[in-house]
C-alpha positions as CSV (number, residue, x, y, z in Angstrom):
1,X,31.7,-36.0,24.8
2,X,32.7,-32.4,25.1
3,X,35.0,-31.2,22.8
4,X,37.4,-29.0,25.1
5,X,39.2,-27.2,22.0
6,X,36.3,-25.6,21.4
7,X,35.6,-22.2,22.9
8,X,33.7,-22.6,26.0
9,X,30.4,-20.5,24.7
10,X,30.3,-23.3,21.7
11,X,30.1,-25.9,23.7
12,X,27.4,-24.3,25.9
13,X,25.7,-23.9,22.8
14,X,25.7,-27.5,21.8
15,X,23.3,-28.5,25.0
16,X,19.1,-28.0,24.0
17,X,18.8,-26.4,27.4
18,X,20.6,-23.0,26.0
19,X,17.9,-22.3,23.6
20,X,14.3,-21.2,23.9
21,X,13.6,-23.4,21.1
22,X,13.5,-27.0,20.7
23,X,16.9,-28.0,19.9
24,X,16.9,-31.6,18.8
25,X,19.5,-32.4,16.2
26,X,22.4,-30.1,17.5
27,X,25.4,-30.4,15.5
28,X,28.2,-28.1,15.1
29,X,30.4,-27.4,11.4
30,X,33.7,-25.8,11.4
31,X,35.2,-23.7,8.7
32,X,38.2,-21.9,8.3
33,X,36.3,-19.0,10.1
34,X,33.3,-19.6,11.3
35,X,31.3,-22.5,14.1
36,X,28.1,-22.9,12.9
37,X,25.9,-24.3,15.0
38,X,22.4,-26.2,13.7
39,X,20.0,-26.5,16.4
40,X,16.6,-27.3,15.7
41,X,14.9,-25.1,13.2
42,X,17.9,-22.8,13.5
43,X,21.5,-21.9,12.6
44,X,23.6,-20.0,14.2
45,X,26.7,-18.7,12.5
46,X,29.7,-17.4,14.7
47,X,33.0,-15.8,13.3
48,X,36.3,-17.1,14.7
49,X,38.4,-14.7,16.1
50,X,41.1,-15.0,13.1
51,X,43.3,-13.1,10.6
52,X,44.0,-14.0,7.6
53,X,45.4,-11.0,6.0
54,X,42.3,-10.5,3.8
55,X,39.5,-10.6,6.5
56,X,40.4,-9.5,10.1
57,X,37.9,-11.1,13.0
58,X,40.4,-10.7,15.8
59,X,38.0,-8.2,18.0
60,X,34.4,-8.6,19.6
61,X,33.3,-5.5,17.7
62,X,35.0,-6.4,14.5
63,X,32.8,-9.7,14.3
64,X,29.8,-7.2,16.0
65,X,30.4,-4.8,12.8
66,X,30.6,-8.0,10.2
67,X,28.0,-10.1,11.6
68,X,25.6,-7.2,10.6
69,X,27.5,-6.8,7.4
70,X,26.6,-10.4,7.0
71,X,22.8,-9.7,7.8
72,X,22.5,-7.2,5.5
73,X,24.2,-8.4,2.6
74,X,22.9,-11.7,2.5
75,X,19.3,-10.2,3.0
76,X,19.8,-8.9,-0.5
77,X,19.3,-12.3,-1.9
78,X,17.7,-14.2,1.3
79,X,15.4,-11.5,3.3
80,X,13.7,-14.6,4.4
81,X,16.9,-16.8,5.7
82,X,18.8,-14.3,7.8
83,X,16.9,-13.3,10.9
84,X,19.1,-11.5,12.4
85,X,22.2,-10.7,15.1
86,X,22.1,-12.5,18.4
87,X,24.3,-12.1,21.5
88,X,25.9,-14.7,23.7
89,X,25.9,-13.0,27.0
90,X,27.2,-14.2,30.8
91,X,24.5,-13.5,33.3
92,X,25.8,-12.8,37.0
93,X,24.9,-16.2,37.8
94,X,27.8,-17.6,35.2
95,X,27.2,-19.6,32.1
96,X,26.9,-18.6,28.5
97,X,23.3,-17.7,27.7
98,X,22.2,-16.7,24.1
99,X,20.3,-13.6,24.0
100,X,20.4,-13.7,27.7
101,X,21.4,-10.4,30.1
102,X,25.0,-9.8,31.3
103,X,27.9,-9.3,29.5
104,X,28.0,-9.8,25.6
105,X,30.9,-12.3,24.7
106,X,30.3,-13.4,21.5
107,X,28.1,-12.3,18.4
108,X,26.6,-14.5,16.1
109,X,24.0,-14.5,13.1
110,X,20.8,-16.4,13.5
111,X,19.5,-18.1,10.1
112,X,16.6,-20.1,9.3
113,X,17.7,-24.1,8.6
114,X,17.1,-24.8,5.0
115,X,16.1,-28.5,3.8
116,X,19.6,-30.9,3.3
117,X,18.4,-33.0,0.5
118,X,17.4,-29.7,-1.4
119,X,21.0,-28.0,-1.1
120,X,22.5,-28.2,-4.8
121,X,25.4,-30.2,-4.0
122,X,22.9,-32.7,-2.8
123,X,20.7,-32.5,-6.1
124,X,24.1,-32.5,-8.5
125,X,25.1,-35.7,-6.2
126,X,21.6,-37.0,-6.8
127,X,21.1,-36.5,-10.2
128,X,18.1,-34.6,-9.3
129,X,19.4,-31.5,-10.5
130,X,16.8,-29.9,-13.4
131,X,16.9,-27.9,-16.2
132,X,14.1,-25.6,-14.8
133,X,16.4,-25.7,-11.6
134,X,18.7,-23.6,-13.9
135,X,16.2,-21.7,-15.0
136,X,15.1,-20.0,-11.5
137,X,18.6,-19.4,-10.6
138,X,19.0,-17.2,-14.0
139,X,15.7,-15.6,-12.8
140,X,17.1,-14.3,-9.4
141,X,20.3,-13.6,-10.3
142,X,19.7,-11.6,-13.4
143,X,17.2,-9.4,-11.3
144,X,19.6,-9.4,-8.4
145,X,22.1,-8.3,-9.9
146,X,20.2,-5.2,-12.2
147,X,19.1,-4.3,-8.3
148,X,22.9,-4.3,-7.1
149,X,24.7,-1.2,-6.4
150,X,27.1,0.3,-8.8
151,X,29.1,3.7,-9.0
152,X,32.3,5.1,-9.7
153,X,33.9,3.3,-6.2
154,X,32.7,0.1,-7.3
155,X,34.0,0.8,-11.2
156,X,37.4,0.8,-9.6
157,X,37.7,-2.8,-8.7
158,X,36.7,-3.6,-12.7
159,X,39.5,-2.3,-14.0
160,X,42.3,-4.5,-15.7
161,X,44.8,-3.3,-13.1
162,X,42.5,-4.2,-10.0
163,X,41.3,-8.0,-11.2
164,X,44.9,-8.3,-11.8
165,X,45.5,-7.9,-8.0
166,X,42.9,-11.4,-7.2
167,X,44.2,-13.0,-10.2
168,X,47.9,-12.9,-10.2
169,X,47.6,-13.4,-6.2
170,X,46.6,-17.0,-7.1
171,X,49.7,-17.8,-8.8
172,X,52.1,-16.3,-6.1
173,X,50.2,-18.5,-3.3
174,X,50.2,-21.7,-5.4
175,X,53.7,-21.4,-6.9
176,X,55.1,-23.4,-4.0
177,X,53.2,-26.4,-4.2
178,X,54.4,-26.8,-8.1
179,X,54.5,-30.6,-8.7
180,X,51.5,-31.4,-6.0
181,X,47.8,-32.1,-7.1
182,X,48.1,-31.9,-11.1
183,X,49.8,-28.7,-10.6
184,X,52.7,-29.4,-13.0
185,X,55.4,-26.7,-14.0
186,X,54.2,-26.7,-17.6
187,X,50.2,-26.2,-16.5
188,X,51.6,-23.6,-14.0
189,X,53.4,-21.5,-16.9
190,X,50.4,-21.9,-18.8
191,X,47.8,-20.7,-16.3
192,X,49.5,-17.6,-15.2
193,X,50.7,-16.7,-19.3
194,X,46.7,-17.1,-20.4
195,X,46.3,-14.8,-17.6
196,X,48.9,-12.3,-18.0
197,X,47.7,-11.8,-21.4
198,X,44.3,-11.7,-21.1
199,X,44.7,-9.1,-18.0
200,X,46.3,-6.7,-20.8
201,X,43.6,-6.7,-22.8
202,X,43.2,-3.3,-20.3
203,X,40.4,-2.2,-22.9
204,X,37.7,-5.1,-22.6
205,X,37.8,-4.2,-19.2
206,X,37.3,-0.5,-19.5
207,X,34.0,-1.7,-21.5
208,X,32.7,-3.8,-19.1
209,X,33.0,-0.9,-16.9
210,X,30.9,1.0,-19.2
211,X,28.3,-1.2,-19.8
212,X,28.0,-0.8,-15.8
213,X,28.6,-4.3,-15.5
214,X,31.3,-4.0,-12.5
215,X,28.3,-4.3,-9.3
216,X,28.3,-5.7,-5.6
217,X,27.8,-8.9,-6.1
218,X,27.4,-11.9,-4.1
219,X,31.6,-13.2,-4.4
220,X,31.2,-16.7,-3.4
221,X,28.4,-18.1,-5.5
222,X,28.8,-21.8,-6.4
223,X,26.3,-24.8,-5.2
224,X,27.8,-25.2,-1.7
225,X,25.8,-22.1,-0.7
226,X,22.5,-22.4,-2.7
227,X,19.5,-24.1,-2.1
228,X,16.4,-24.9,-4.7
229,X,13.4,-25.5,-2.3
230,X,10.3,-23.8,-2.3
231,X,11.9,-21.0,-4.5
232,X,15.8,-20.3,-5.2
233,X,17.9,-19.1,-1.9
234,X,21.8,-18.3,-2.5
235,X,23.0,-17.3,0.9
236,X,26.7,-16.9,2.4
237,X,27.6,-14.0,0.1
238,X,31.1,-12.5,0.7
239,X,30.9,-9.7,3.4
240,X,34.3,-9.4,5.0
241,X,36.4,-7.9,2.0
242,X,34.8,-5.7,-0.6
243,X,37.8,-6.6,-3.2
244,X,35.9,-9.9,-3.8
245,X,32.0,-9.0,-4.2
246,X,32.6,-6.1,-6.2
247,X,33.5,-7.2,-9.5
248,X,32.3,-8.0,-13.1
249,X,28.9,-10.0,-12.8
250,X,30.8,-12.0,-15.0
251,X,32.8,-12.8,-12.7
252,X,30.4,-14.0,-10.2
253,X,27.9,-16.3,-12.5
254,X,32.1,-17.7,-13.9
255,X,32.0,-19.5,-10.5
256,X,28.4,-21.2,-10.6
257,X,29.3,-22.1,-14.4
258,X,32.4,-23.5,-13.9
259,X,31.2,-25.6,-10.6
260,X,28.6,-26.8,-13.2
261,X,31.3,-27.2,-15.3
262,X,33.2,-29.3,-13.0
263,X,30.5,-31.8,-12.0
264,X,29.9,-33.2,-15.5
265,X,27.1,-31.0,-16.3
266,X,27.9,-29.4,-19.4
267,X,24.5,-29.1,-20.7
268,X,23.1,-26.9,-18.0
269,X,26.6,-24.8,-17.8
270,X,25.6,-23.6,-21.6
271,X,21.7,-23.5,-20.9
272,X,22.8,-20.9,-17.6
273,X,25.0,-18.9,-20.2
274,X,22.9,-18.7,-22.8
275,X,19.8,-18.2,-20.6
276,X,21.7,-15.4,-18.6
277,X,22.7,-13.6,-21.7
278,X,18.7,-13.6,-23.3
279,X,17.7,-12.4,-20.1
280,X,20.2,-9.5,-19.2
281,X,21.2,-8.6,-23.1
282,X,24.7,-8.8,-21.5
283,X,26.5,-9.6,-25.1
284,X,30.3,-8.8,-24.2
285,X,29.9,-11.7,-21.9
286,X,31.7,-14.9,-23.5
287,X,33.5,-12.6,-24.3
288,X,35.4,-13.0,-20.8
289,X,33.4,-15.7,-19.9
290,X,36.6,-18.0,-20.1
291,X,38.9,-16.0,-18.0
292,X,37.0,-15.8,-15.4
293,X,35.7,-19.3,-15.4
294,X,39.7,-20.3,-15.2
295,X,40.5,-18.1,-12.3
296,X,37.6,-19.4,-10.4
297,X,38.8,-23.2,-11.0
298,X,42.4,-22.0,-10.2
299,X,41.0,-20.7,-6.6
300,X,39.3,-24.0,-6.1
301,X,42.6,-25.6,-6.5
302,X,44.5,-23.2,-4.4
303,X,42.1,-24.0,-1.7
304,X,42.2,-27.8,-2.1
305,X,46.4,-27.6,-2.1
306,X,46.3,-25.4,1.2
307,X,43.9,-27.9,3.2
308,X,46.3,-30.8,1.8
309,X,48.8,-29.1,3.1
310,X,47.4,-28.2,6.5
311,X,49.1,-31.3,8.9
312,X,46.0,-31.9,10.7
313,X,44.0,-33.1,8.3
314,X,43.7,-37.1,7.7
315,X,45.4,-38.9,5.2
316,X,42.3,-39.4,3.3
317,X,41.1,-35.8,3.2
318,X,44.4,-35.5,2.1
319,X,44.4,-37.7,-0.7
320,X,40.6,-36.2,-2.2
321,X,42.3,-32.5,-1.8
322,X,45.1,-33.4,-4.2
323,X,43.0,-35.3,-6.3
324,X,40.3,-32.3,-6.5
325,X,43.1,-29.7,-6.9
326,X,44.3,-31.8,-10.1
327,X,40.7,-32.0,-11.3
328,X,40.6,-28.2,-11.5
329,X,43.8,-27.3,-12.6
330,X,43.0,-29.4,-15.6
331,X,39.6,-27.4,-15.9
332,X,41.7,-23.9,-15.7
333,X,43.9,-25.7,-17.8
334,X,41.3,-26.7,-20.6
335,X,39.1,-22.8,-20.2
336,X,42.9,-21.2,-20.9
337,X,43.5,-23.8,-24.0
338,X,40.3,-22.7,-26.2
């Protein structure tokens, strides 16, 4: 049955007959601001045309300029994966044809479909996560990120000043859902205090800017957007606001560690530290390992308190939001305690 919120190009894109590929298996998953669409051997990722203050896809060419932001980027990491930009056109004889003649209504990012039951979450979920799992992802990252681009523009966003602006943005979004999903006043004080006073430690930062550690990274790296198949692929990097891929690489491994962190799996959260520090002789790093390992958690709960929040979302997926949100405030709550 057709699904008539949907723009009318997303539903032409959920019949086999628009694609020049066998299509079996179509099925379409929303986010926040995106359709992607897996058909076949494909996906195909298309931006909704939203504004959230912090990424801006309100304009054909805006989603044009970011869907090859997107391709490049993610190539970094995934040269493989990302294929490249397609066009959904409307030929004189009407319809919504990709990479058809006509007008160009839409833009979108064509990917190659990676294995389910080899995503991470799947393997966490499955207890078929290994150590030498951990091991590969150490081995990409610590070359990707010796590879990433660094520079005086990029220094900027490492200072204590400009972390400040992600970090302390957190507590000003969250502060009105005090007493919701384990976010209690008391934890609240806490959080934003151990921030506070770590932020003016202005110093630490300035030498993680000098041990050119501050780099483009990937901005959004935790299991839900890596897969361990044939080799190691971490896709979906961050390519609509710069403020959150350039950062401390510190920052950026904090998020995989803490989601390792947060599913029980301890042992491979330390064998990823310690592994990452032997391989990139990065010793400042638990240094400020903590701090960012509770601002990531803190986002995760942020995020789970806005979709509770959101009225069209089900009773149930309300219920596992605020019961998420207070599993990671209590994580934030236990990195800001030691």
């Amino acid at each position: 049955m057709t699904n008539t919120h949907l723009p009318p190009f997303v539903q032409a894109l959920l019949q086999p007959e628009c694609y020049a590929h066998p299509a079996v298996d179509i099925r379409l998953v929303q986010t926040h601001i995106s359709y992607v669409i897996l058909a076949g051997a494909y996906v195909y990722k298309f931006k909704k045309p939203v504004n959230f203050g912090f990424l801006d896809f309100t304009t054909l060419e805006k989603r044009r300029f970011y869907c090859h932001q997107e391709l490049m980027l993610n190539r970094r990491l995934c040269p493989d994966i990302y294929l490249g930009v397609v066009t959904v056109t409307v030929p004189p004889q009407g319809g919504w044809v990709l990479e058809g003649t006509g007008e160009v209504v839409e833009y979108g990012v064509q990917m190659v479909r990676m294995p389910e039951e080899r995503m991470m979450p799947q393997l966490i979920a499955s207890g078929g996560l290994q150590p030498e799992h951990i091991d590969g992802l150490v081995e990409v990252l610590a070359d990707f990120y010796q590879r990433a681009e660094s520079g005086e523009k990029i220094n900027q966003f490492g200072t204590a000043a400009a972390v400040g602006v992600n970090v302390l943005e957190n507590f000003s979004q969250i502060e009105p859902f005090i007493g919701q999903g384990g976010l209690t006043k008391d934890r609240f004080r806490l959080l934003s205090a151990y921030a506070r006073q770590f932020l003016a430690r202005k110093e630490l930062f300035a030498q993680r800017i000098q041990g050119r550690f501050i780099r483009d990274c990937h901005g959004d790296l935790y299991s839900a957007n890596i897969c361990l198949a044939d080799k190691v692929y971490i896709y979906d990097c961050i390519e609509f606001n710069e403020r959150f891929r350039y950062c401390d690489v510190a920052s950026d491994v904090a998020f995989l560690v803490m989601d390792l962190d947060f599913h029980g799996l301890e042992t491979m959260s330390r064998q990823f530290i310690d592994t990452f520090i032997s391989r990139t002789a990065d010793s400042g790093l638990m240094e400020v390992m903590d701090f960012y390992k509770c601002y990531r958690a803190v986002v995760r709960g942020k995020i789970r308190l806005f979709t509770a929040n959101d009225p069209t979302v089900t009773e149930s997926v309300r219920a596992d939001c605020f019961l998420k949100a207070a599993q990671y405030f209590q994580l934030a709550a236990r990195y800001a305690a030691t």
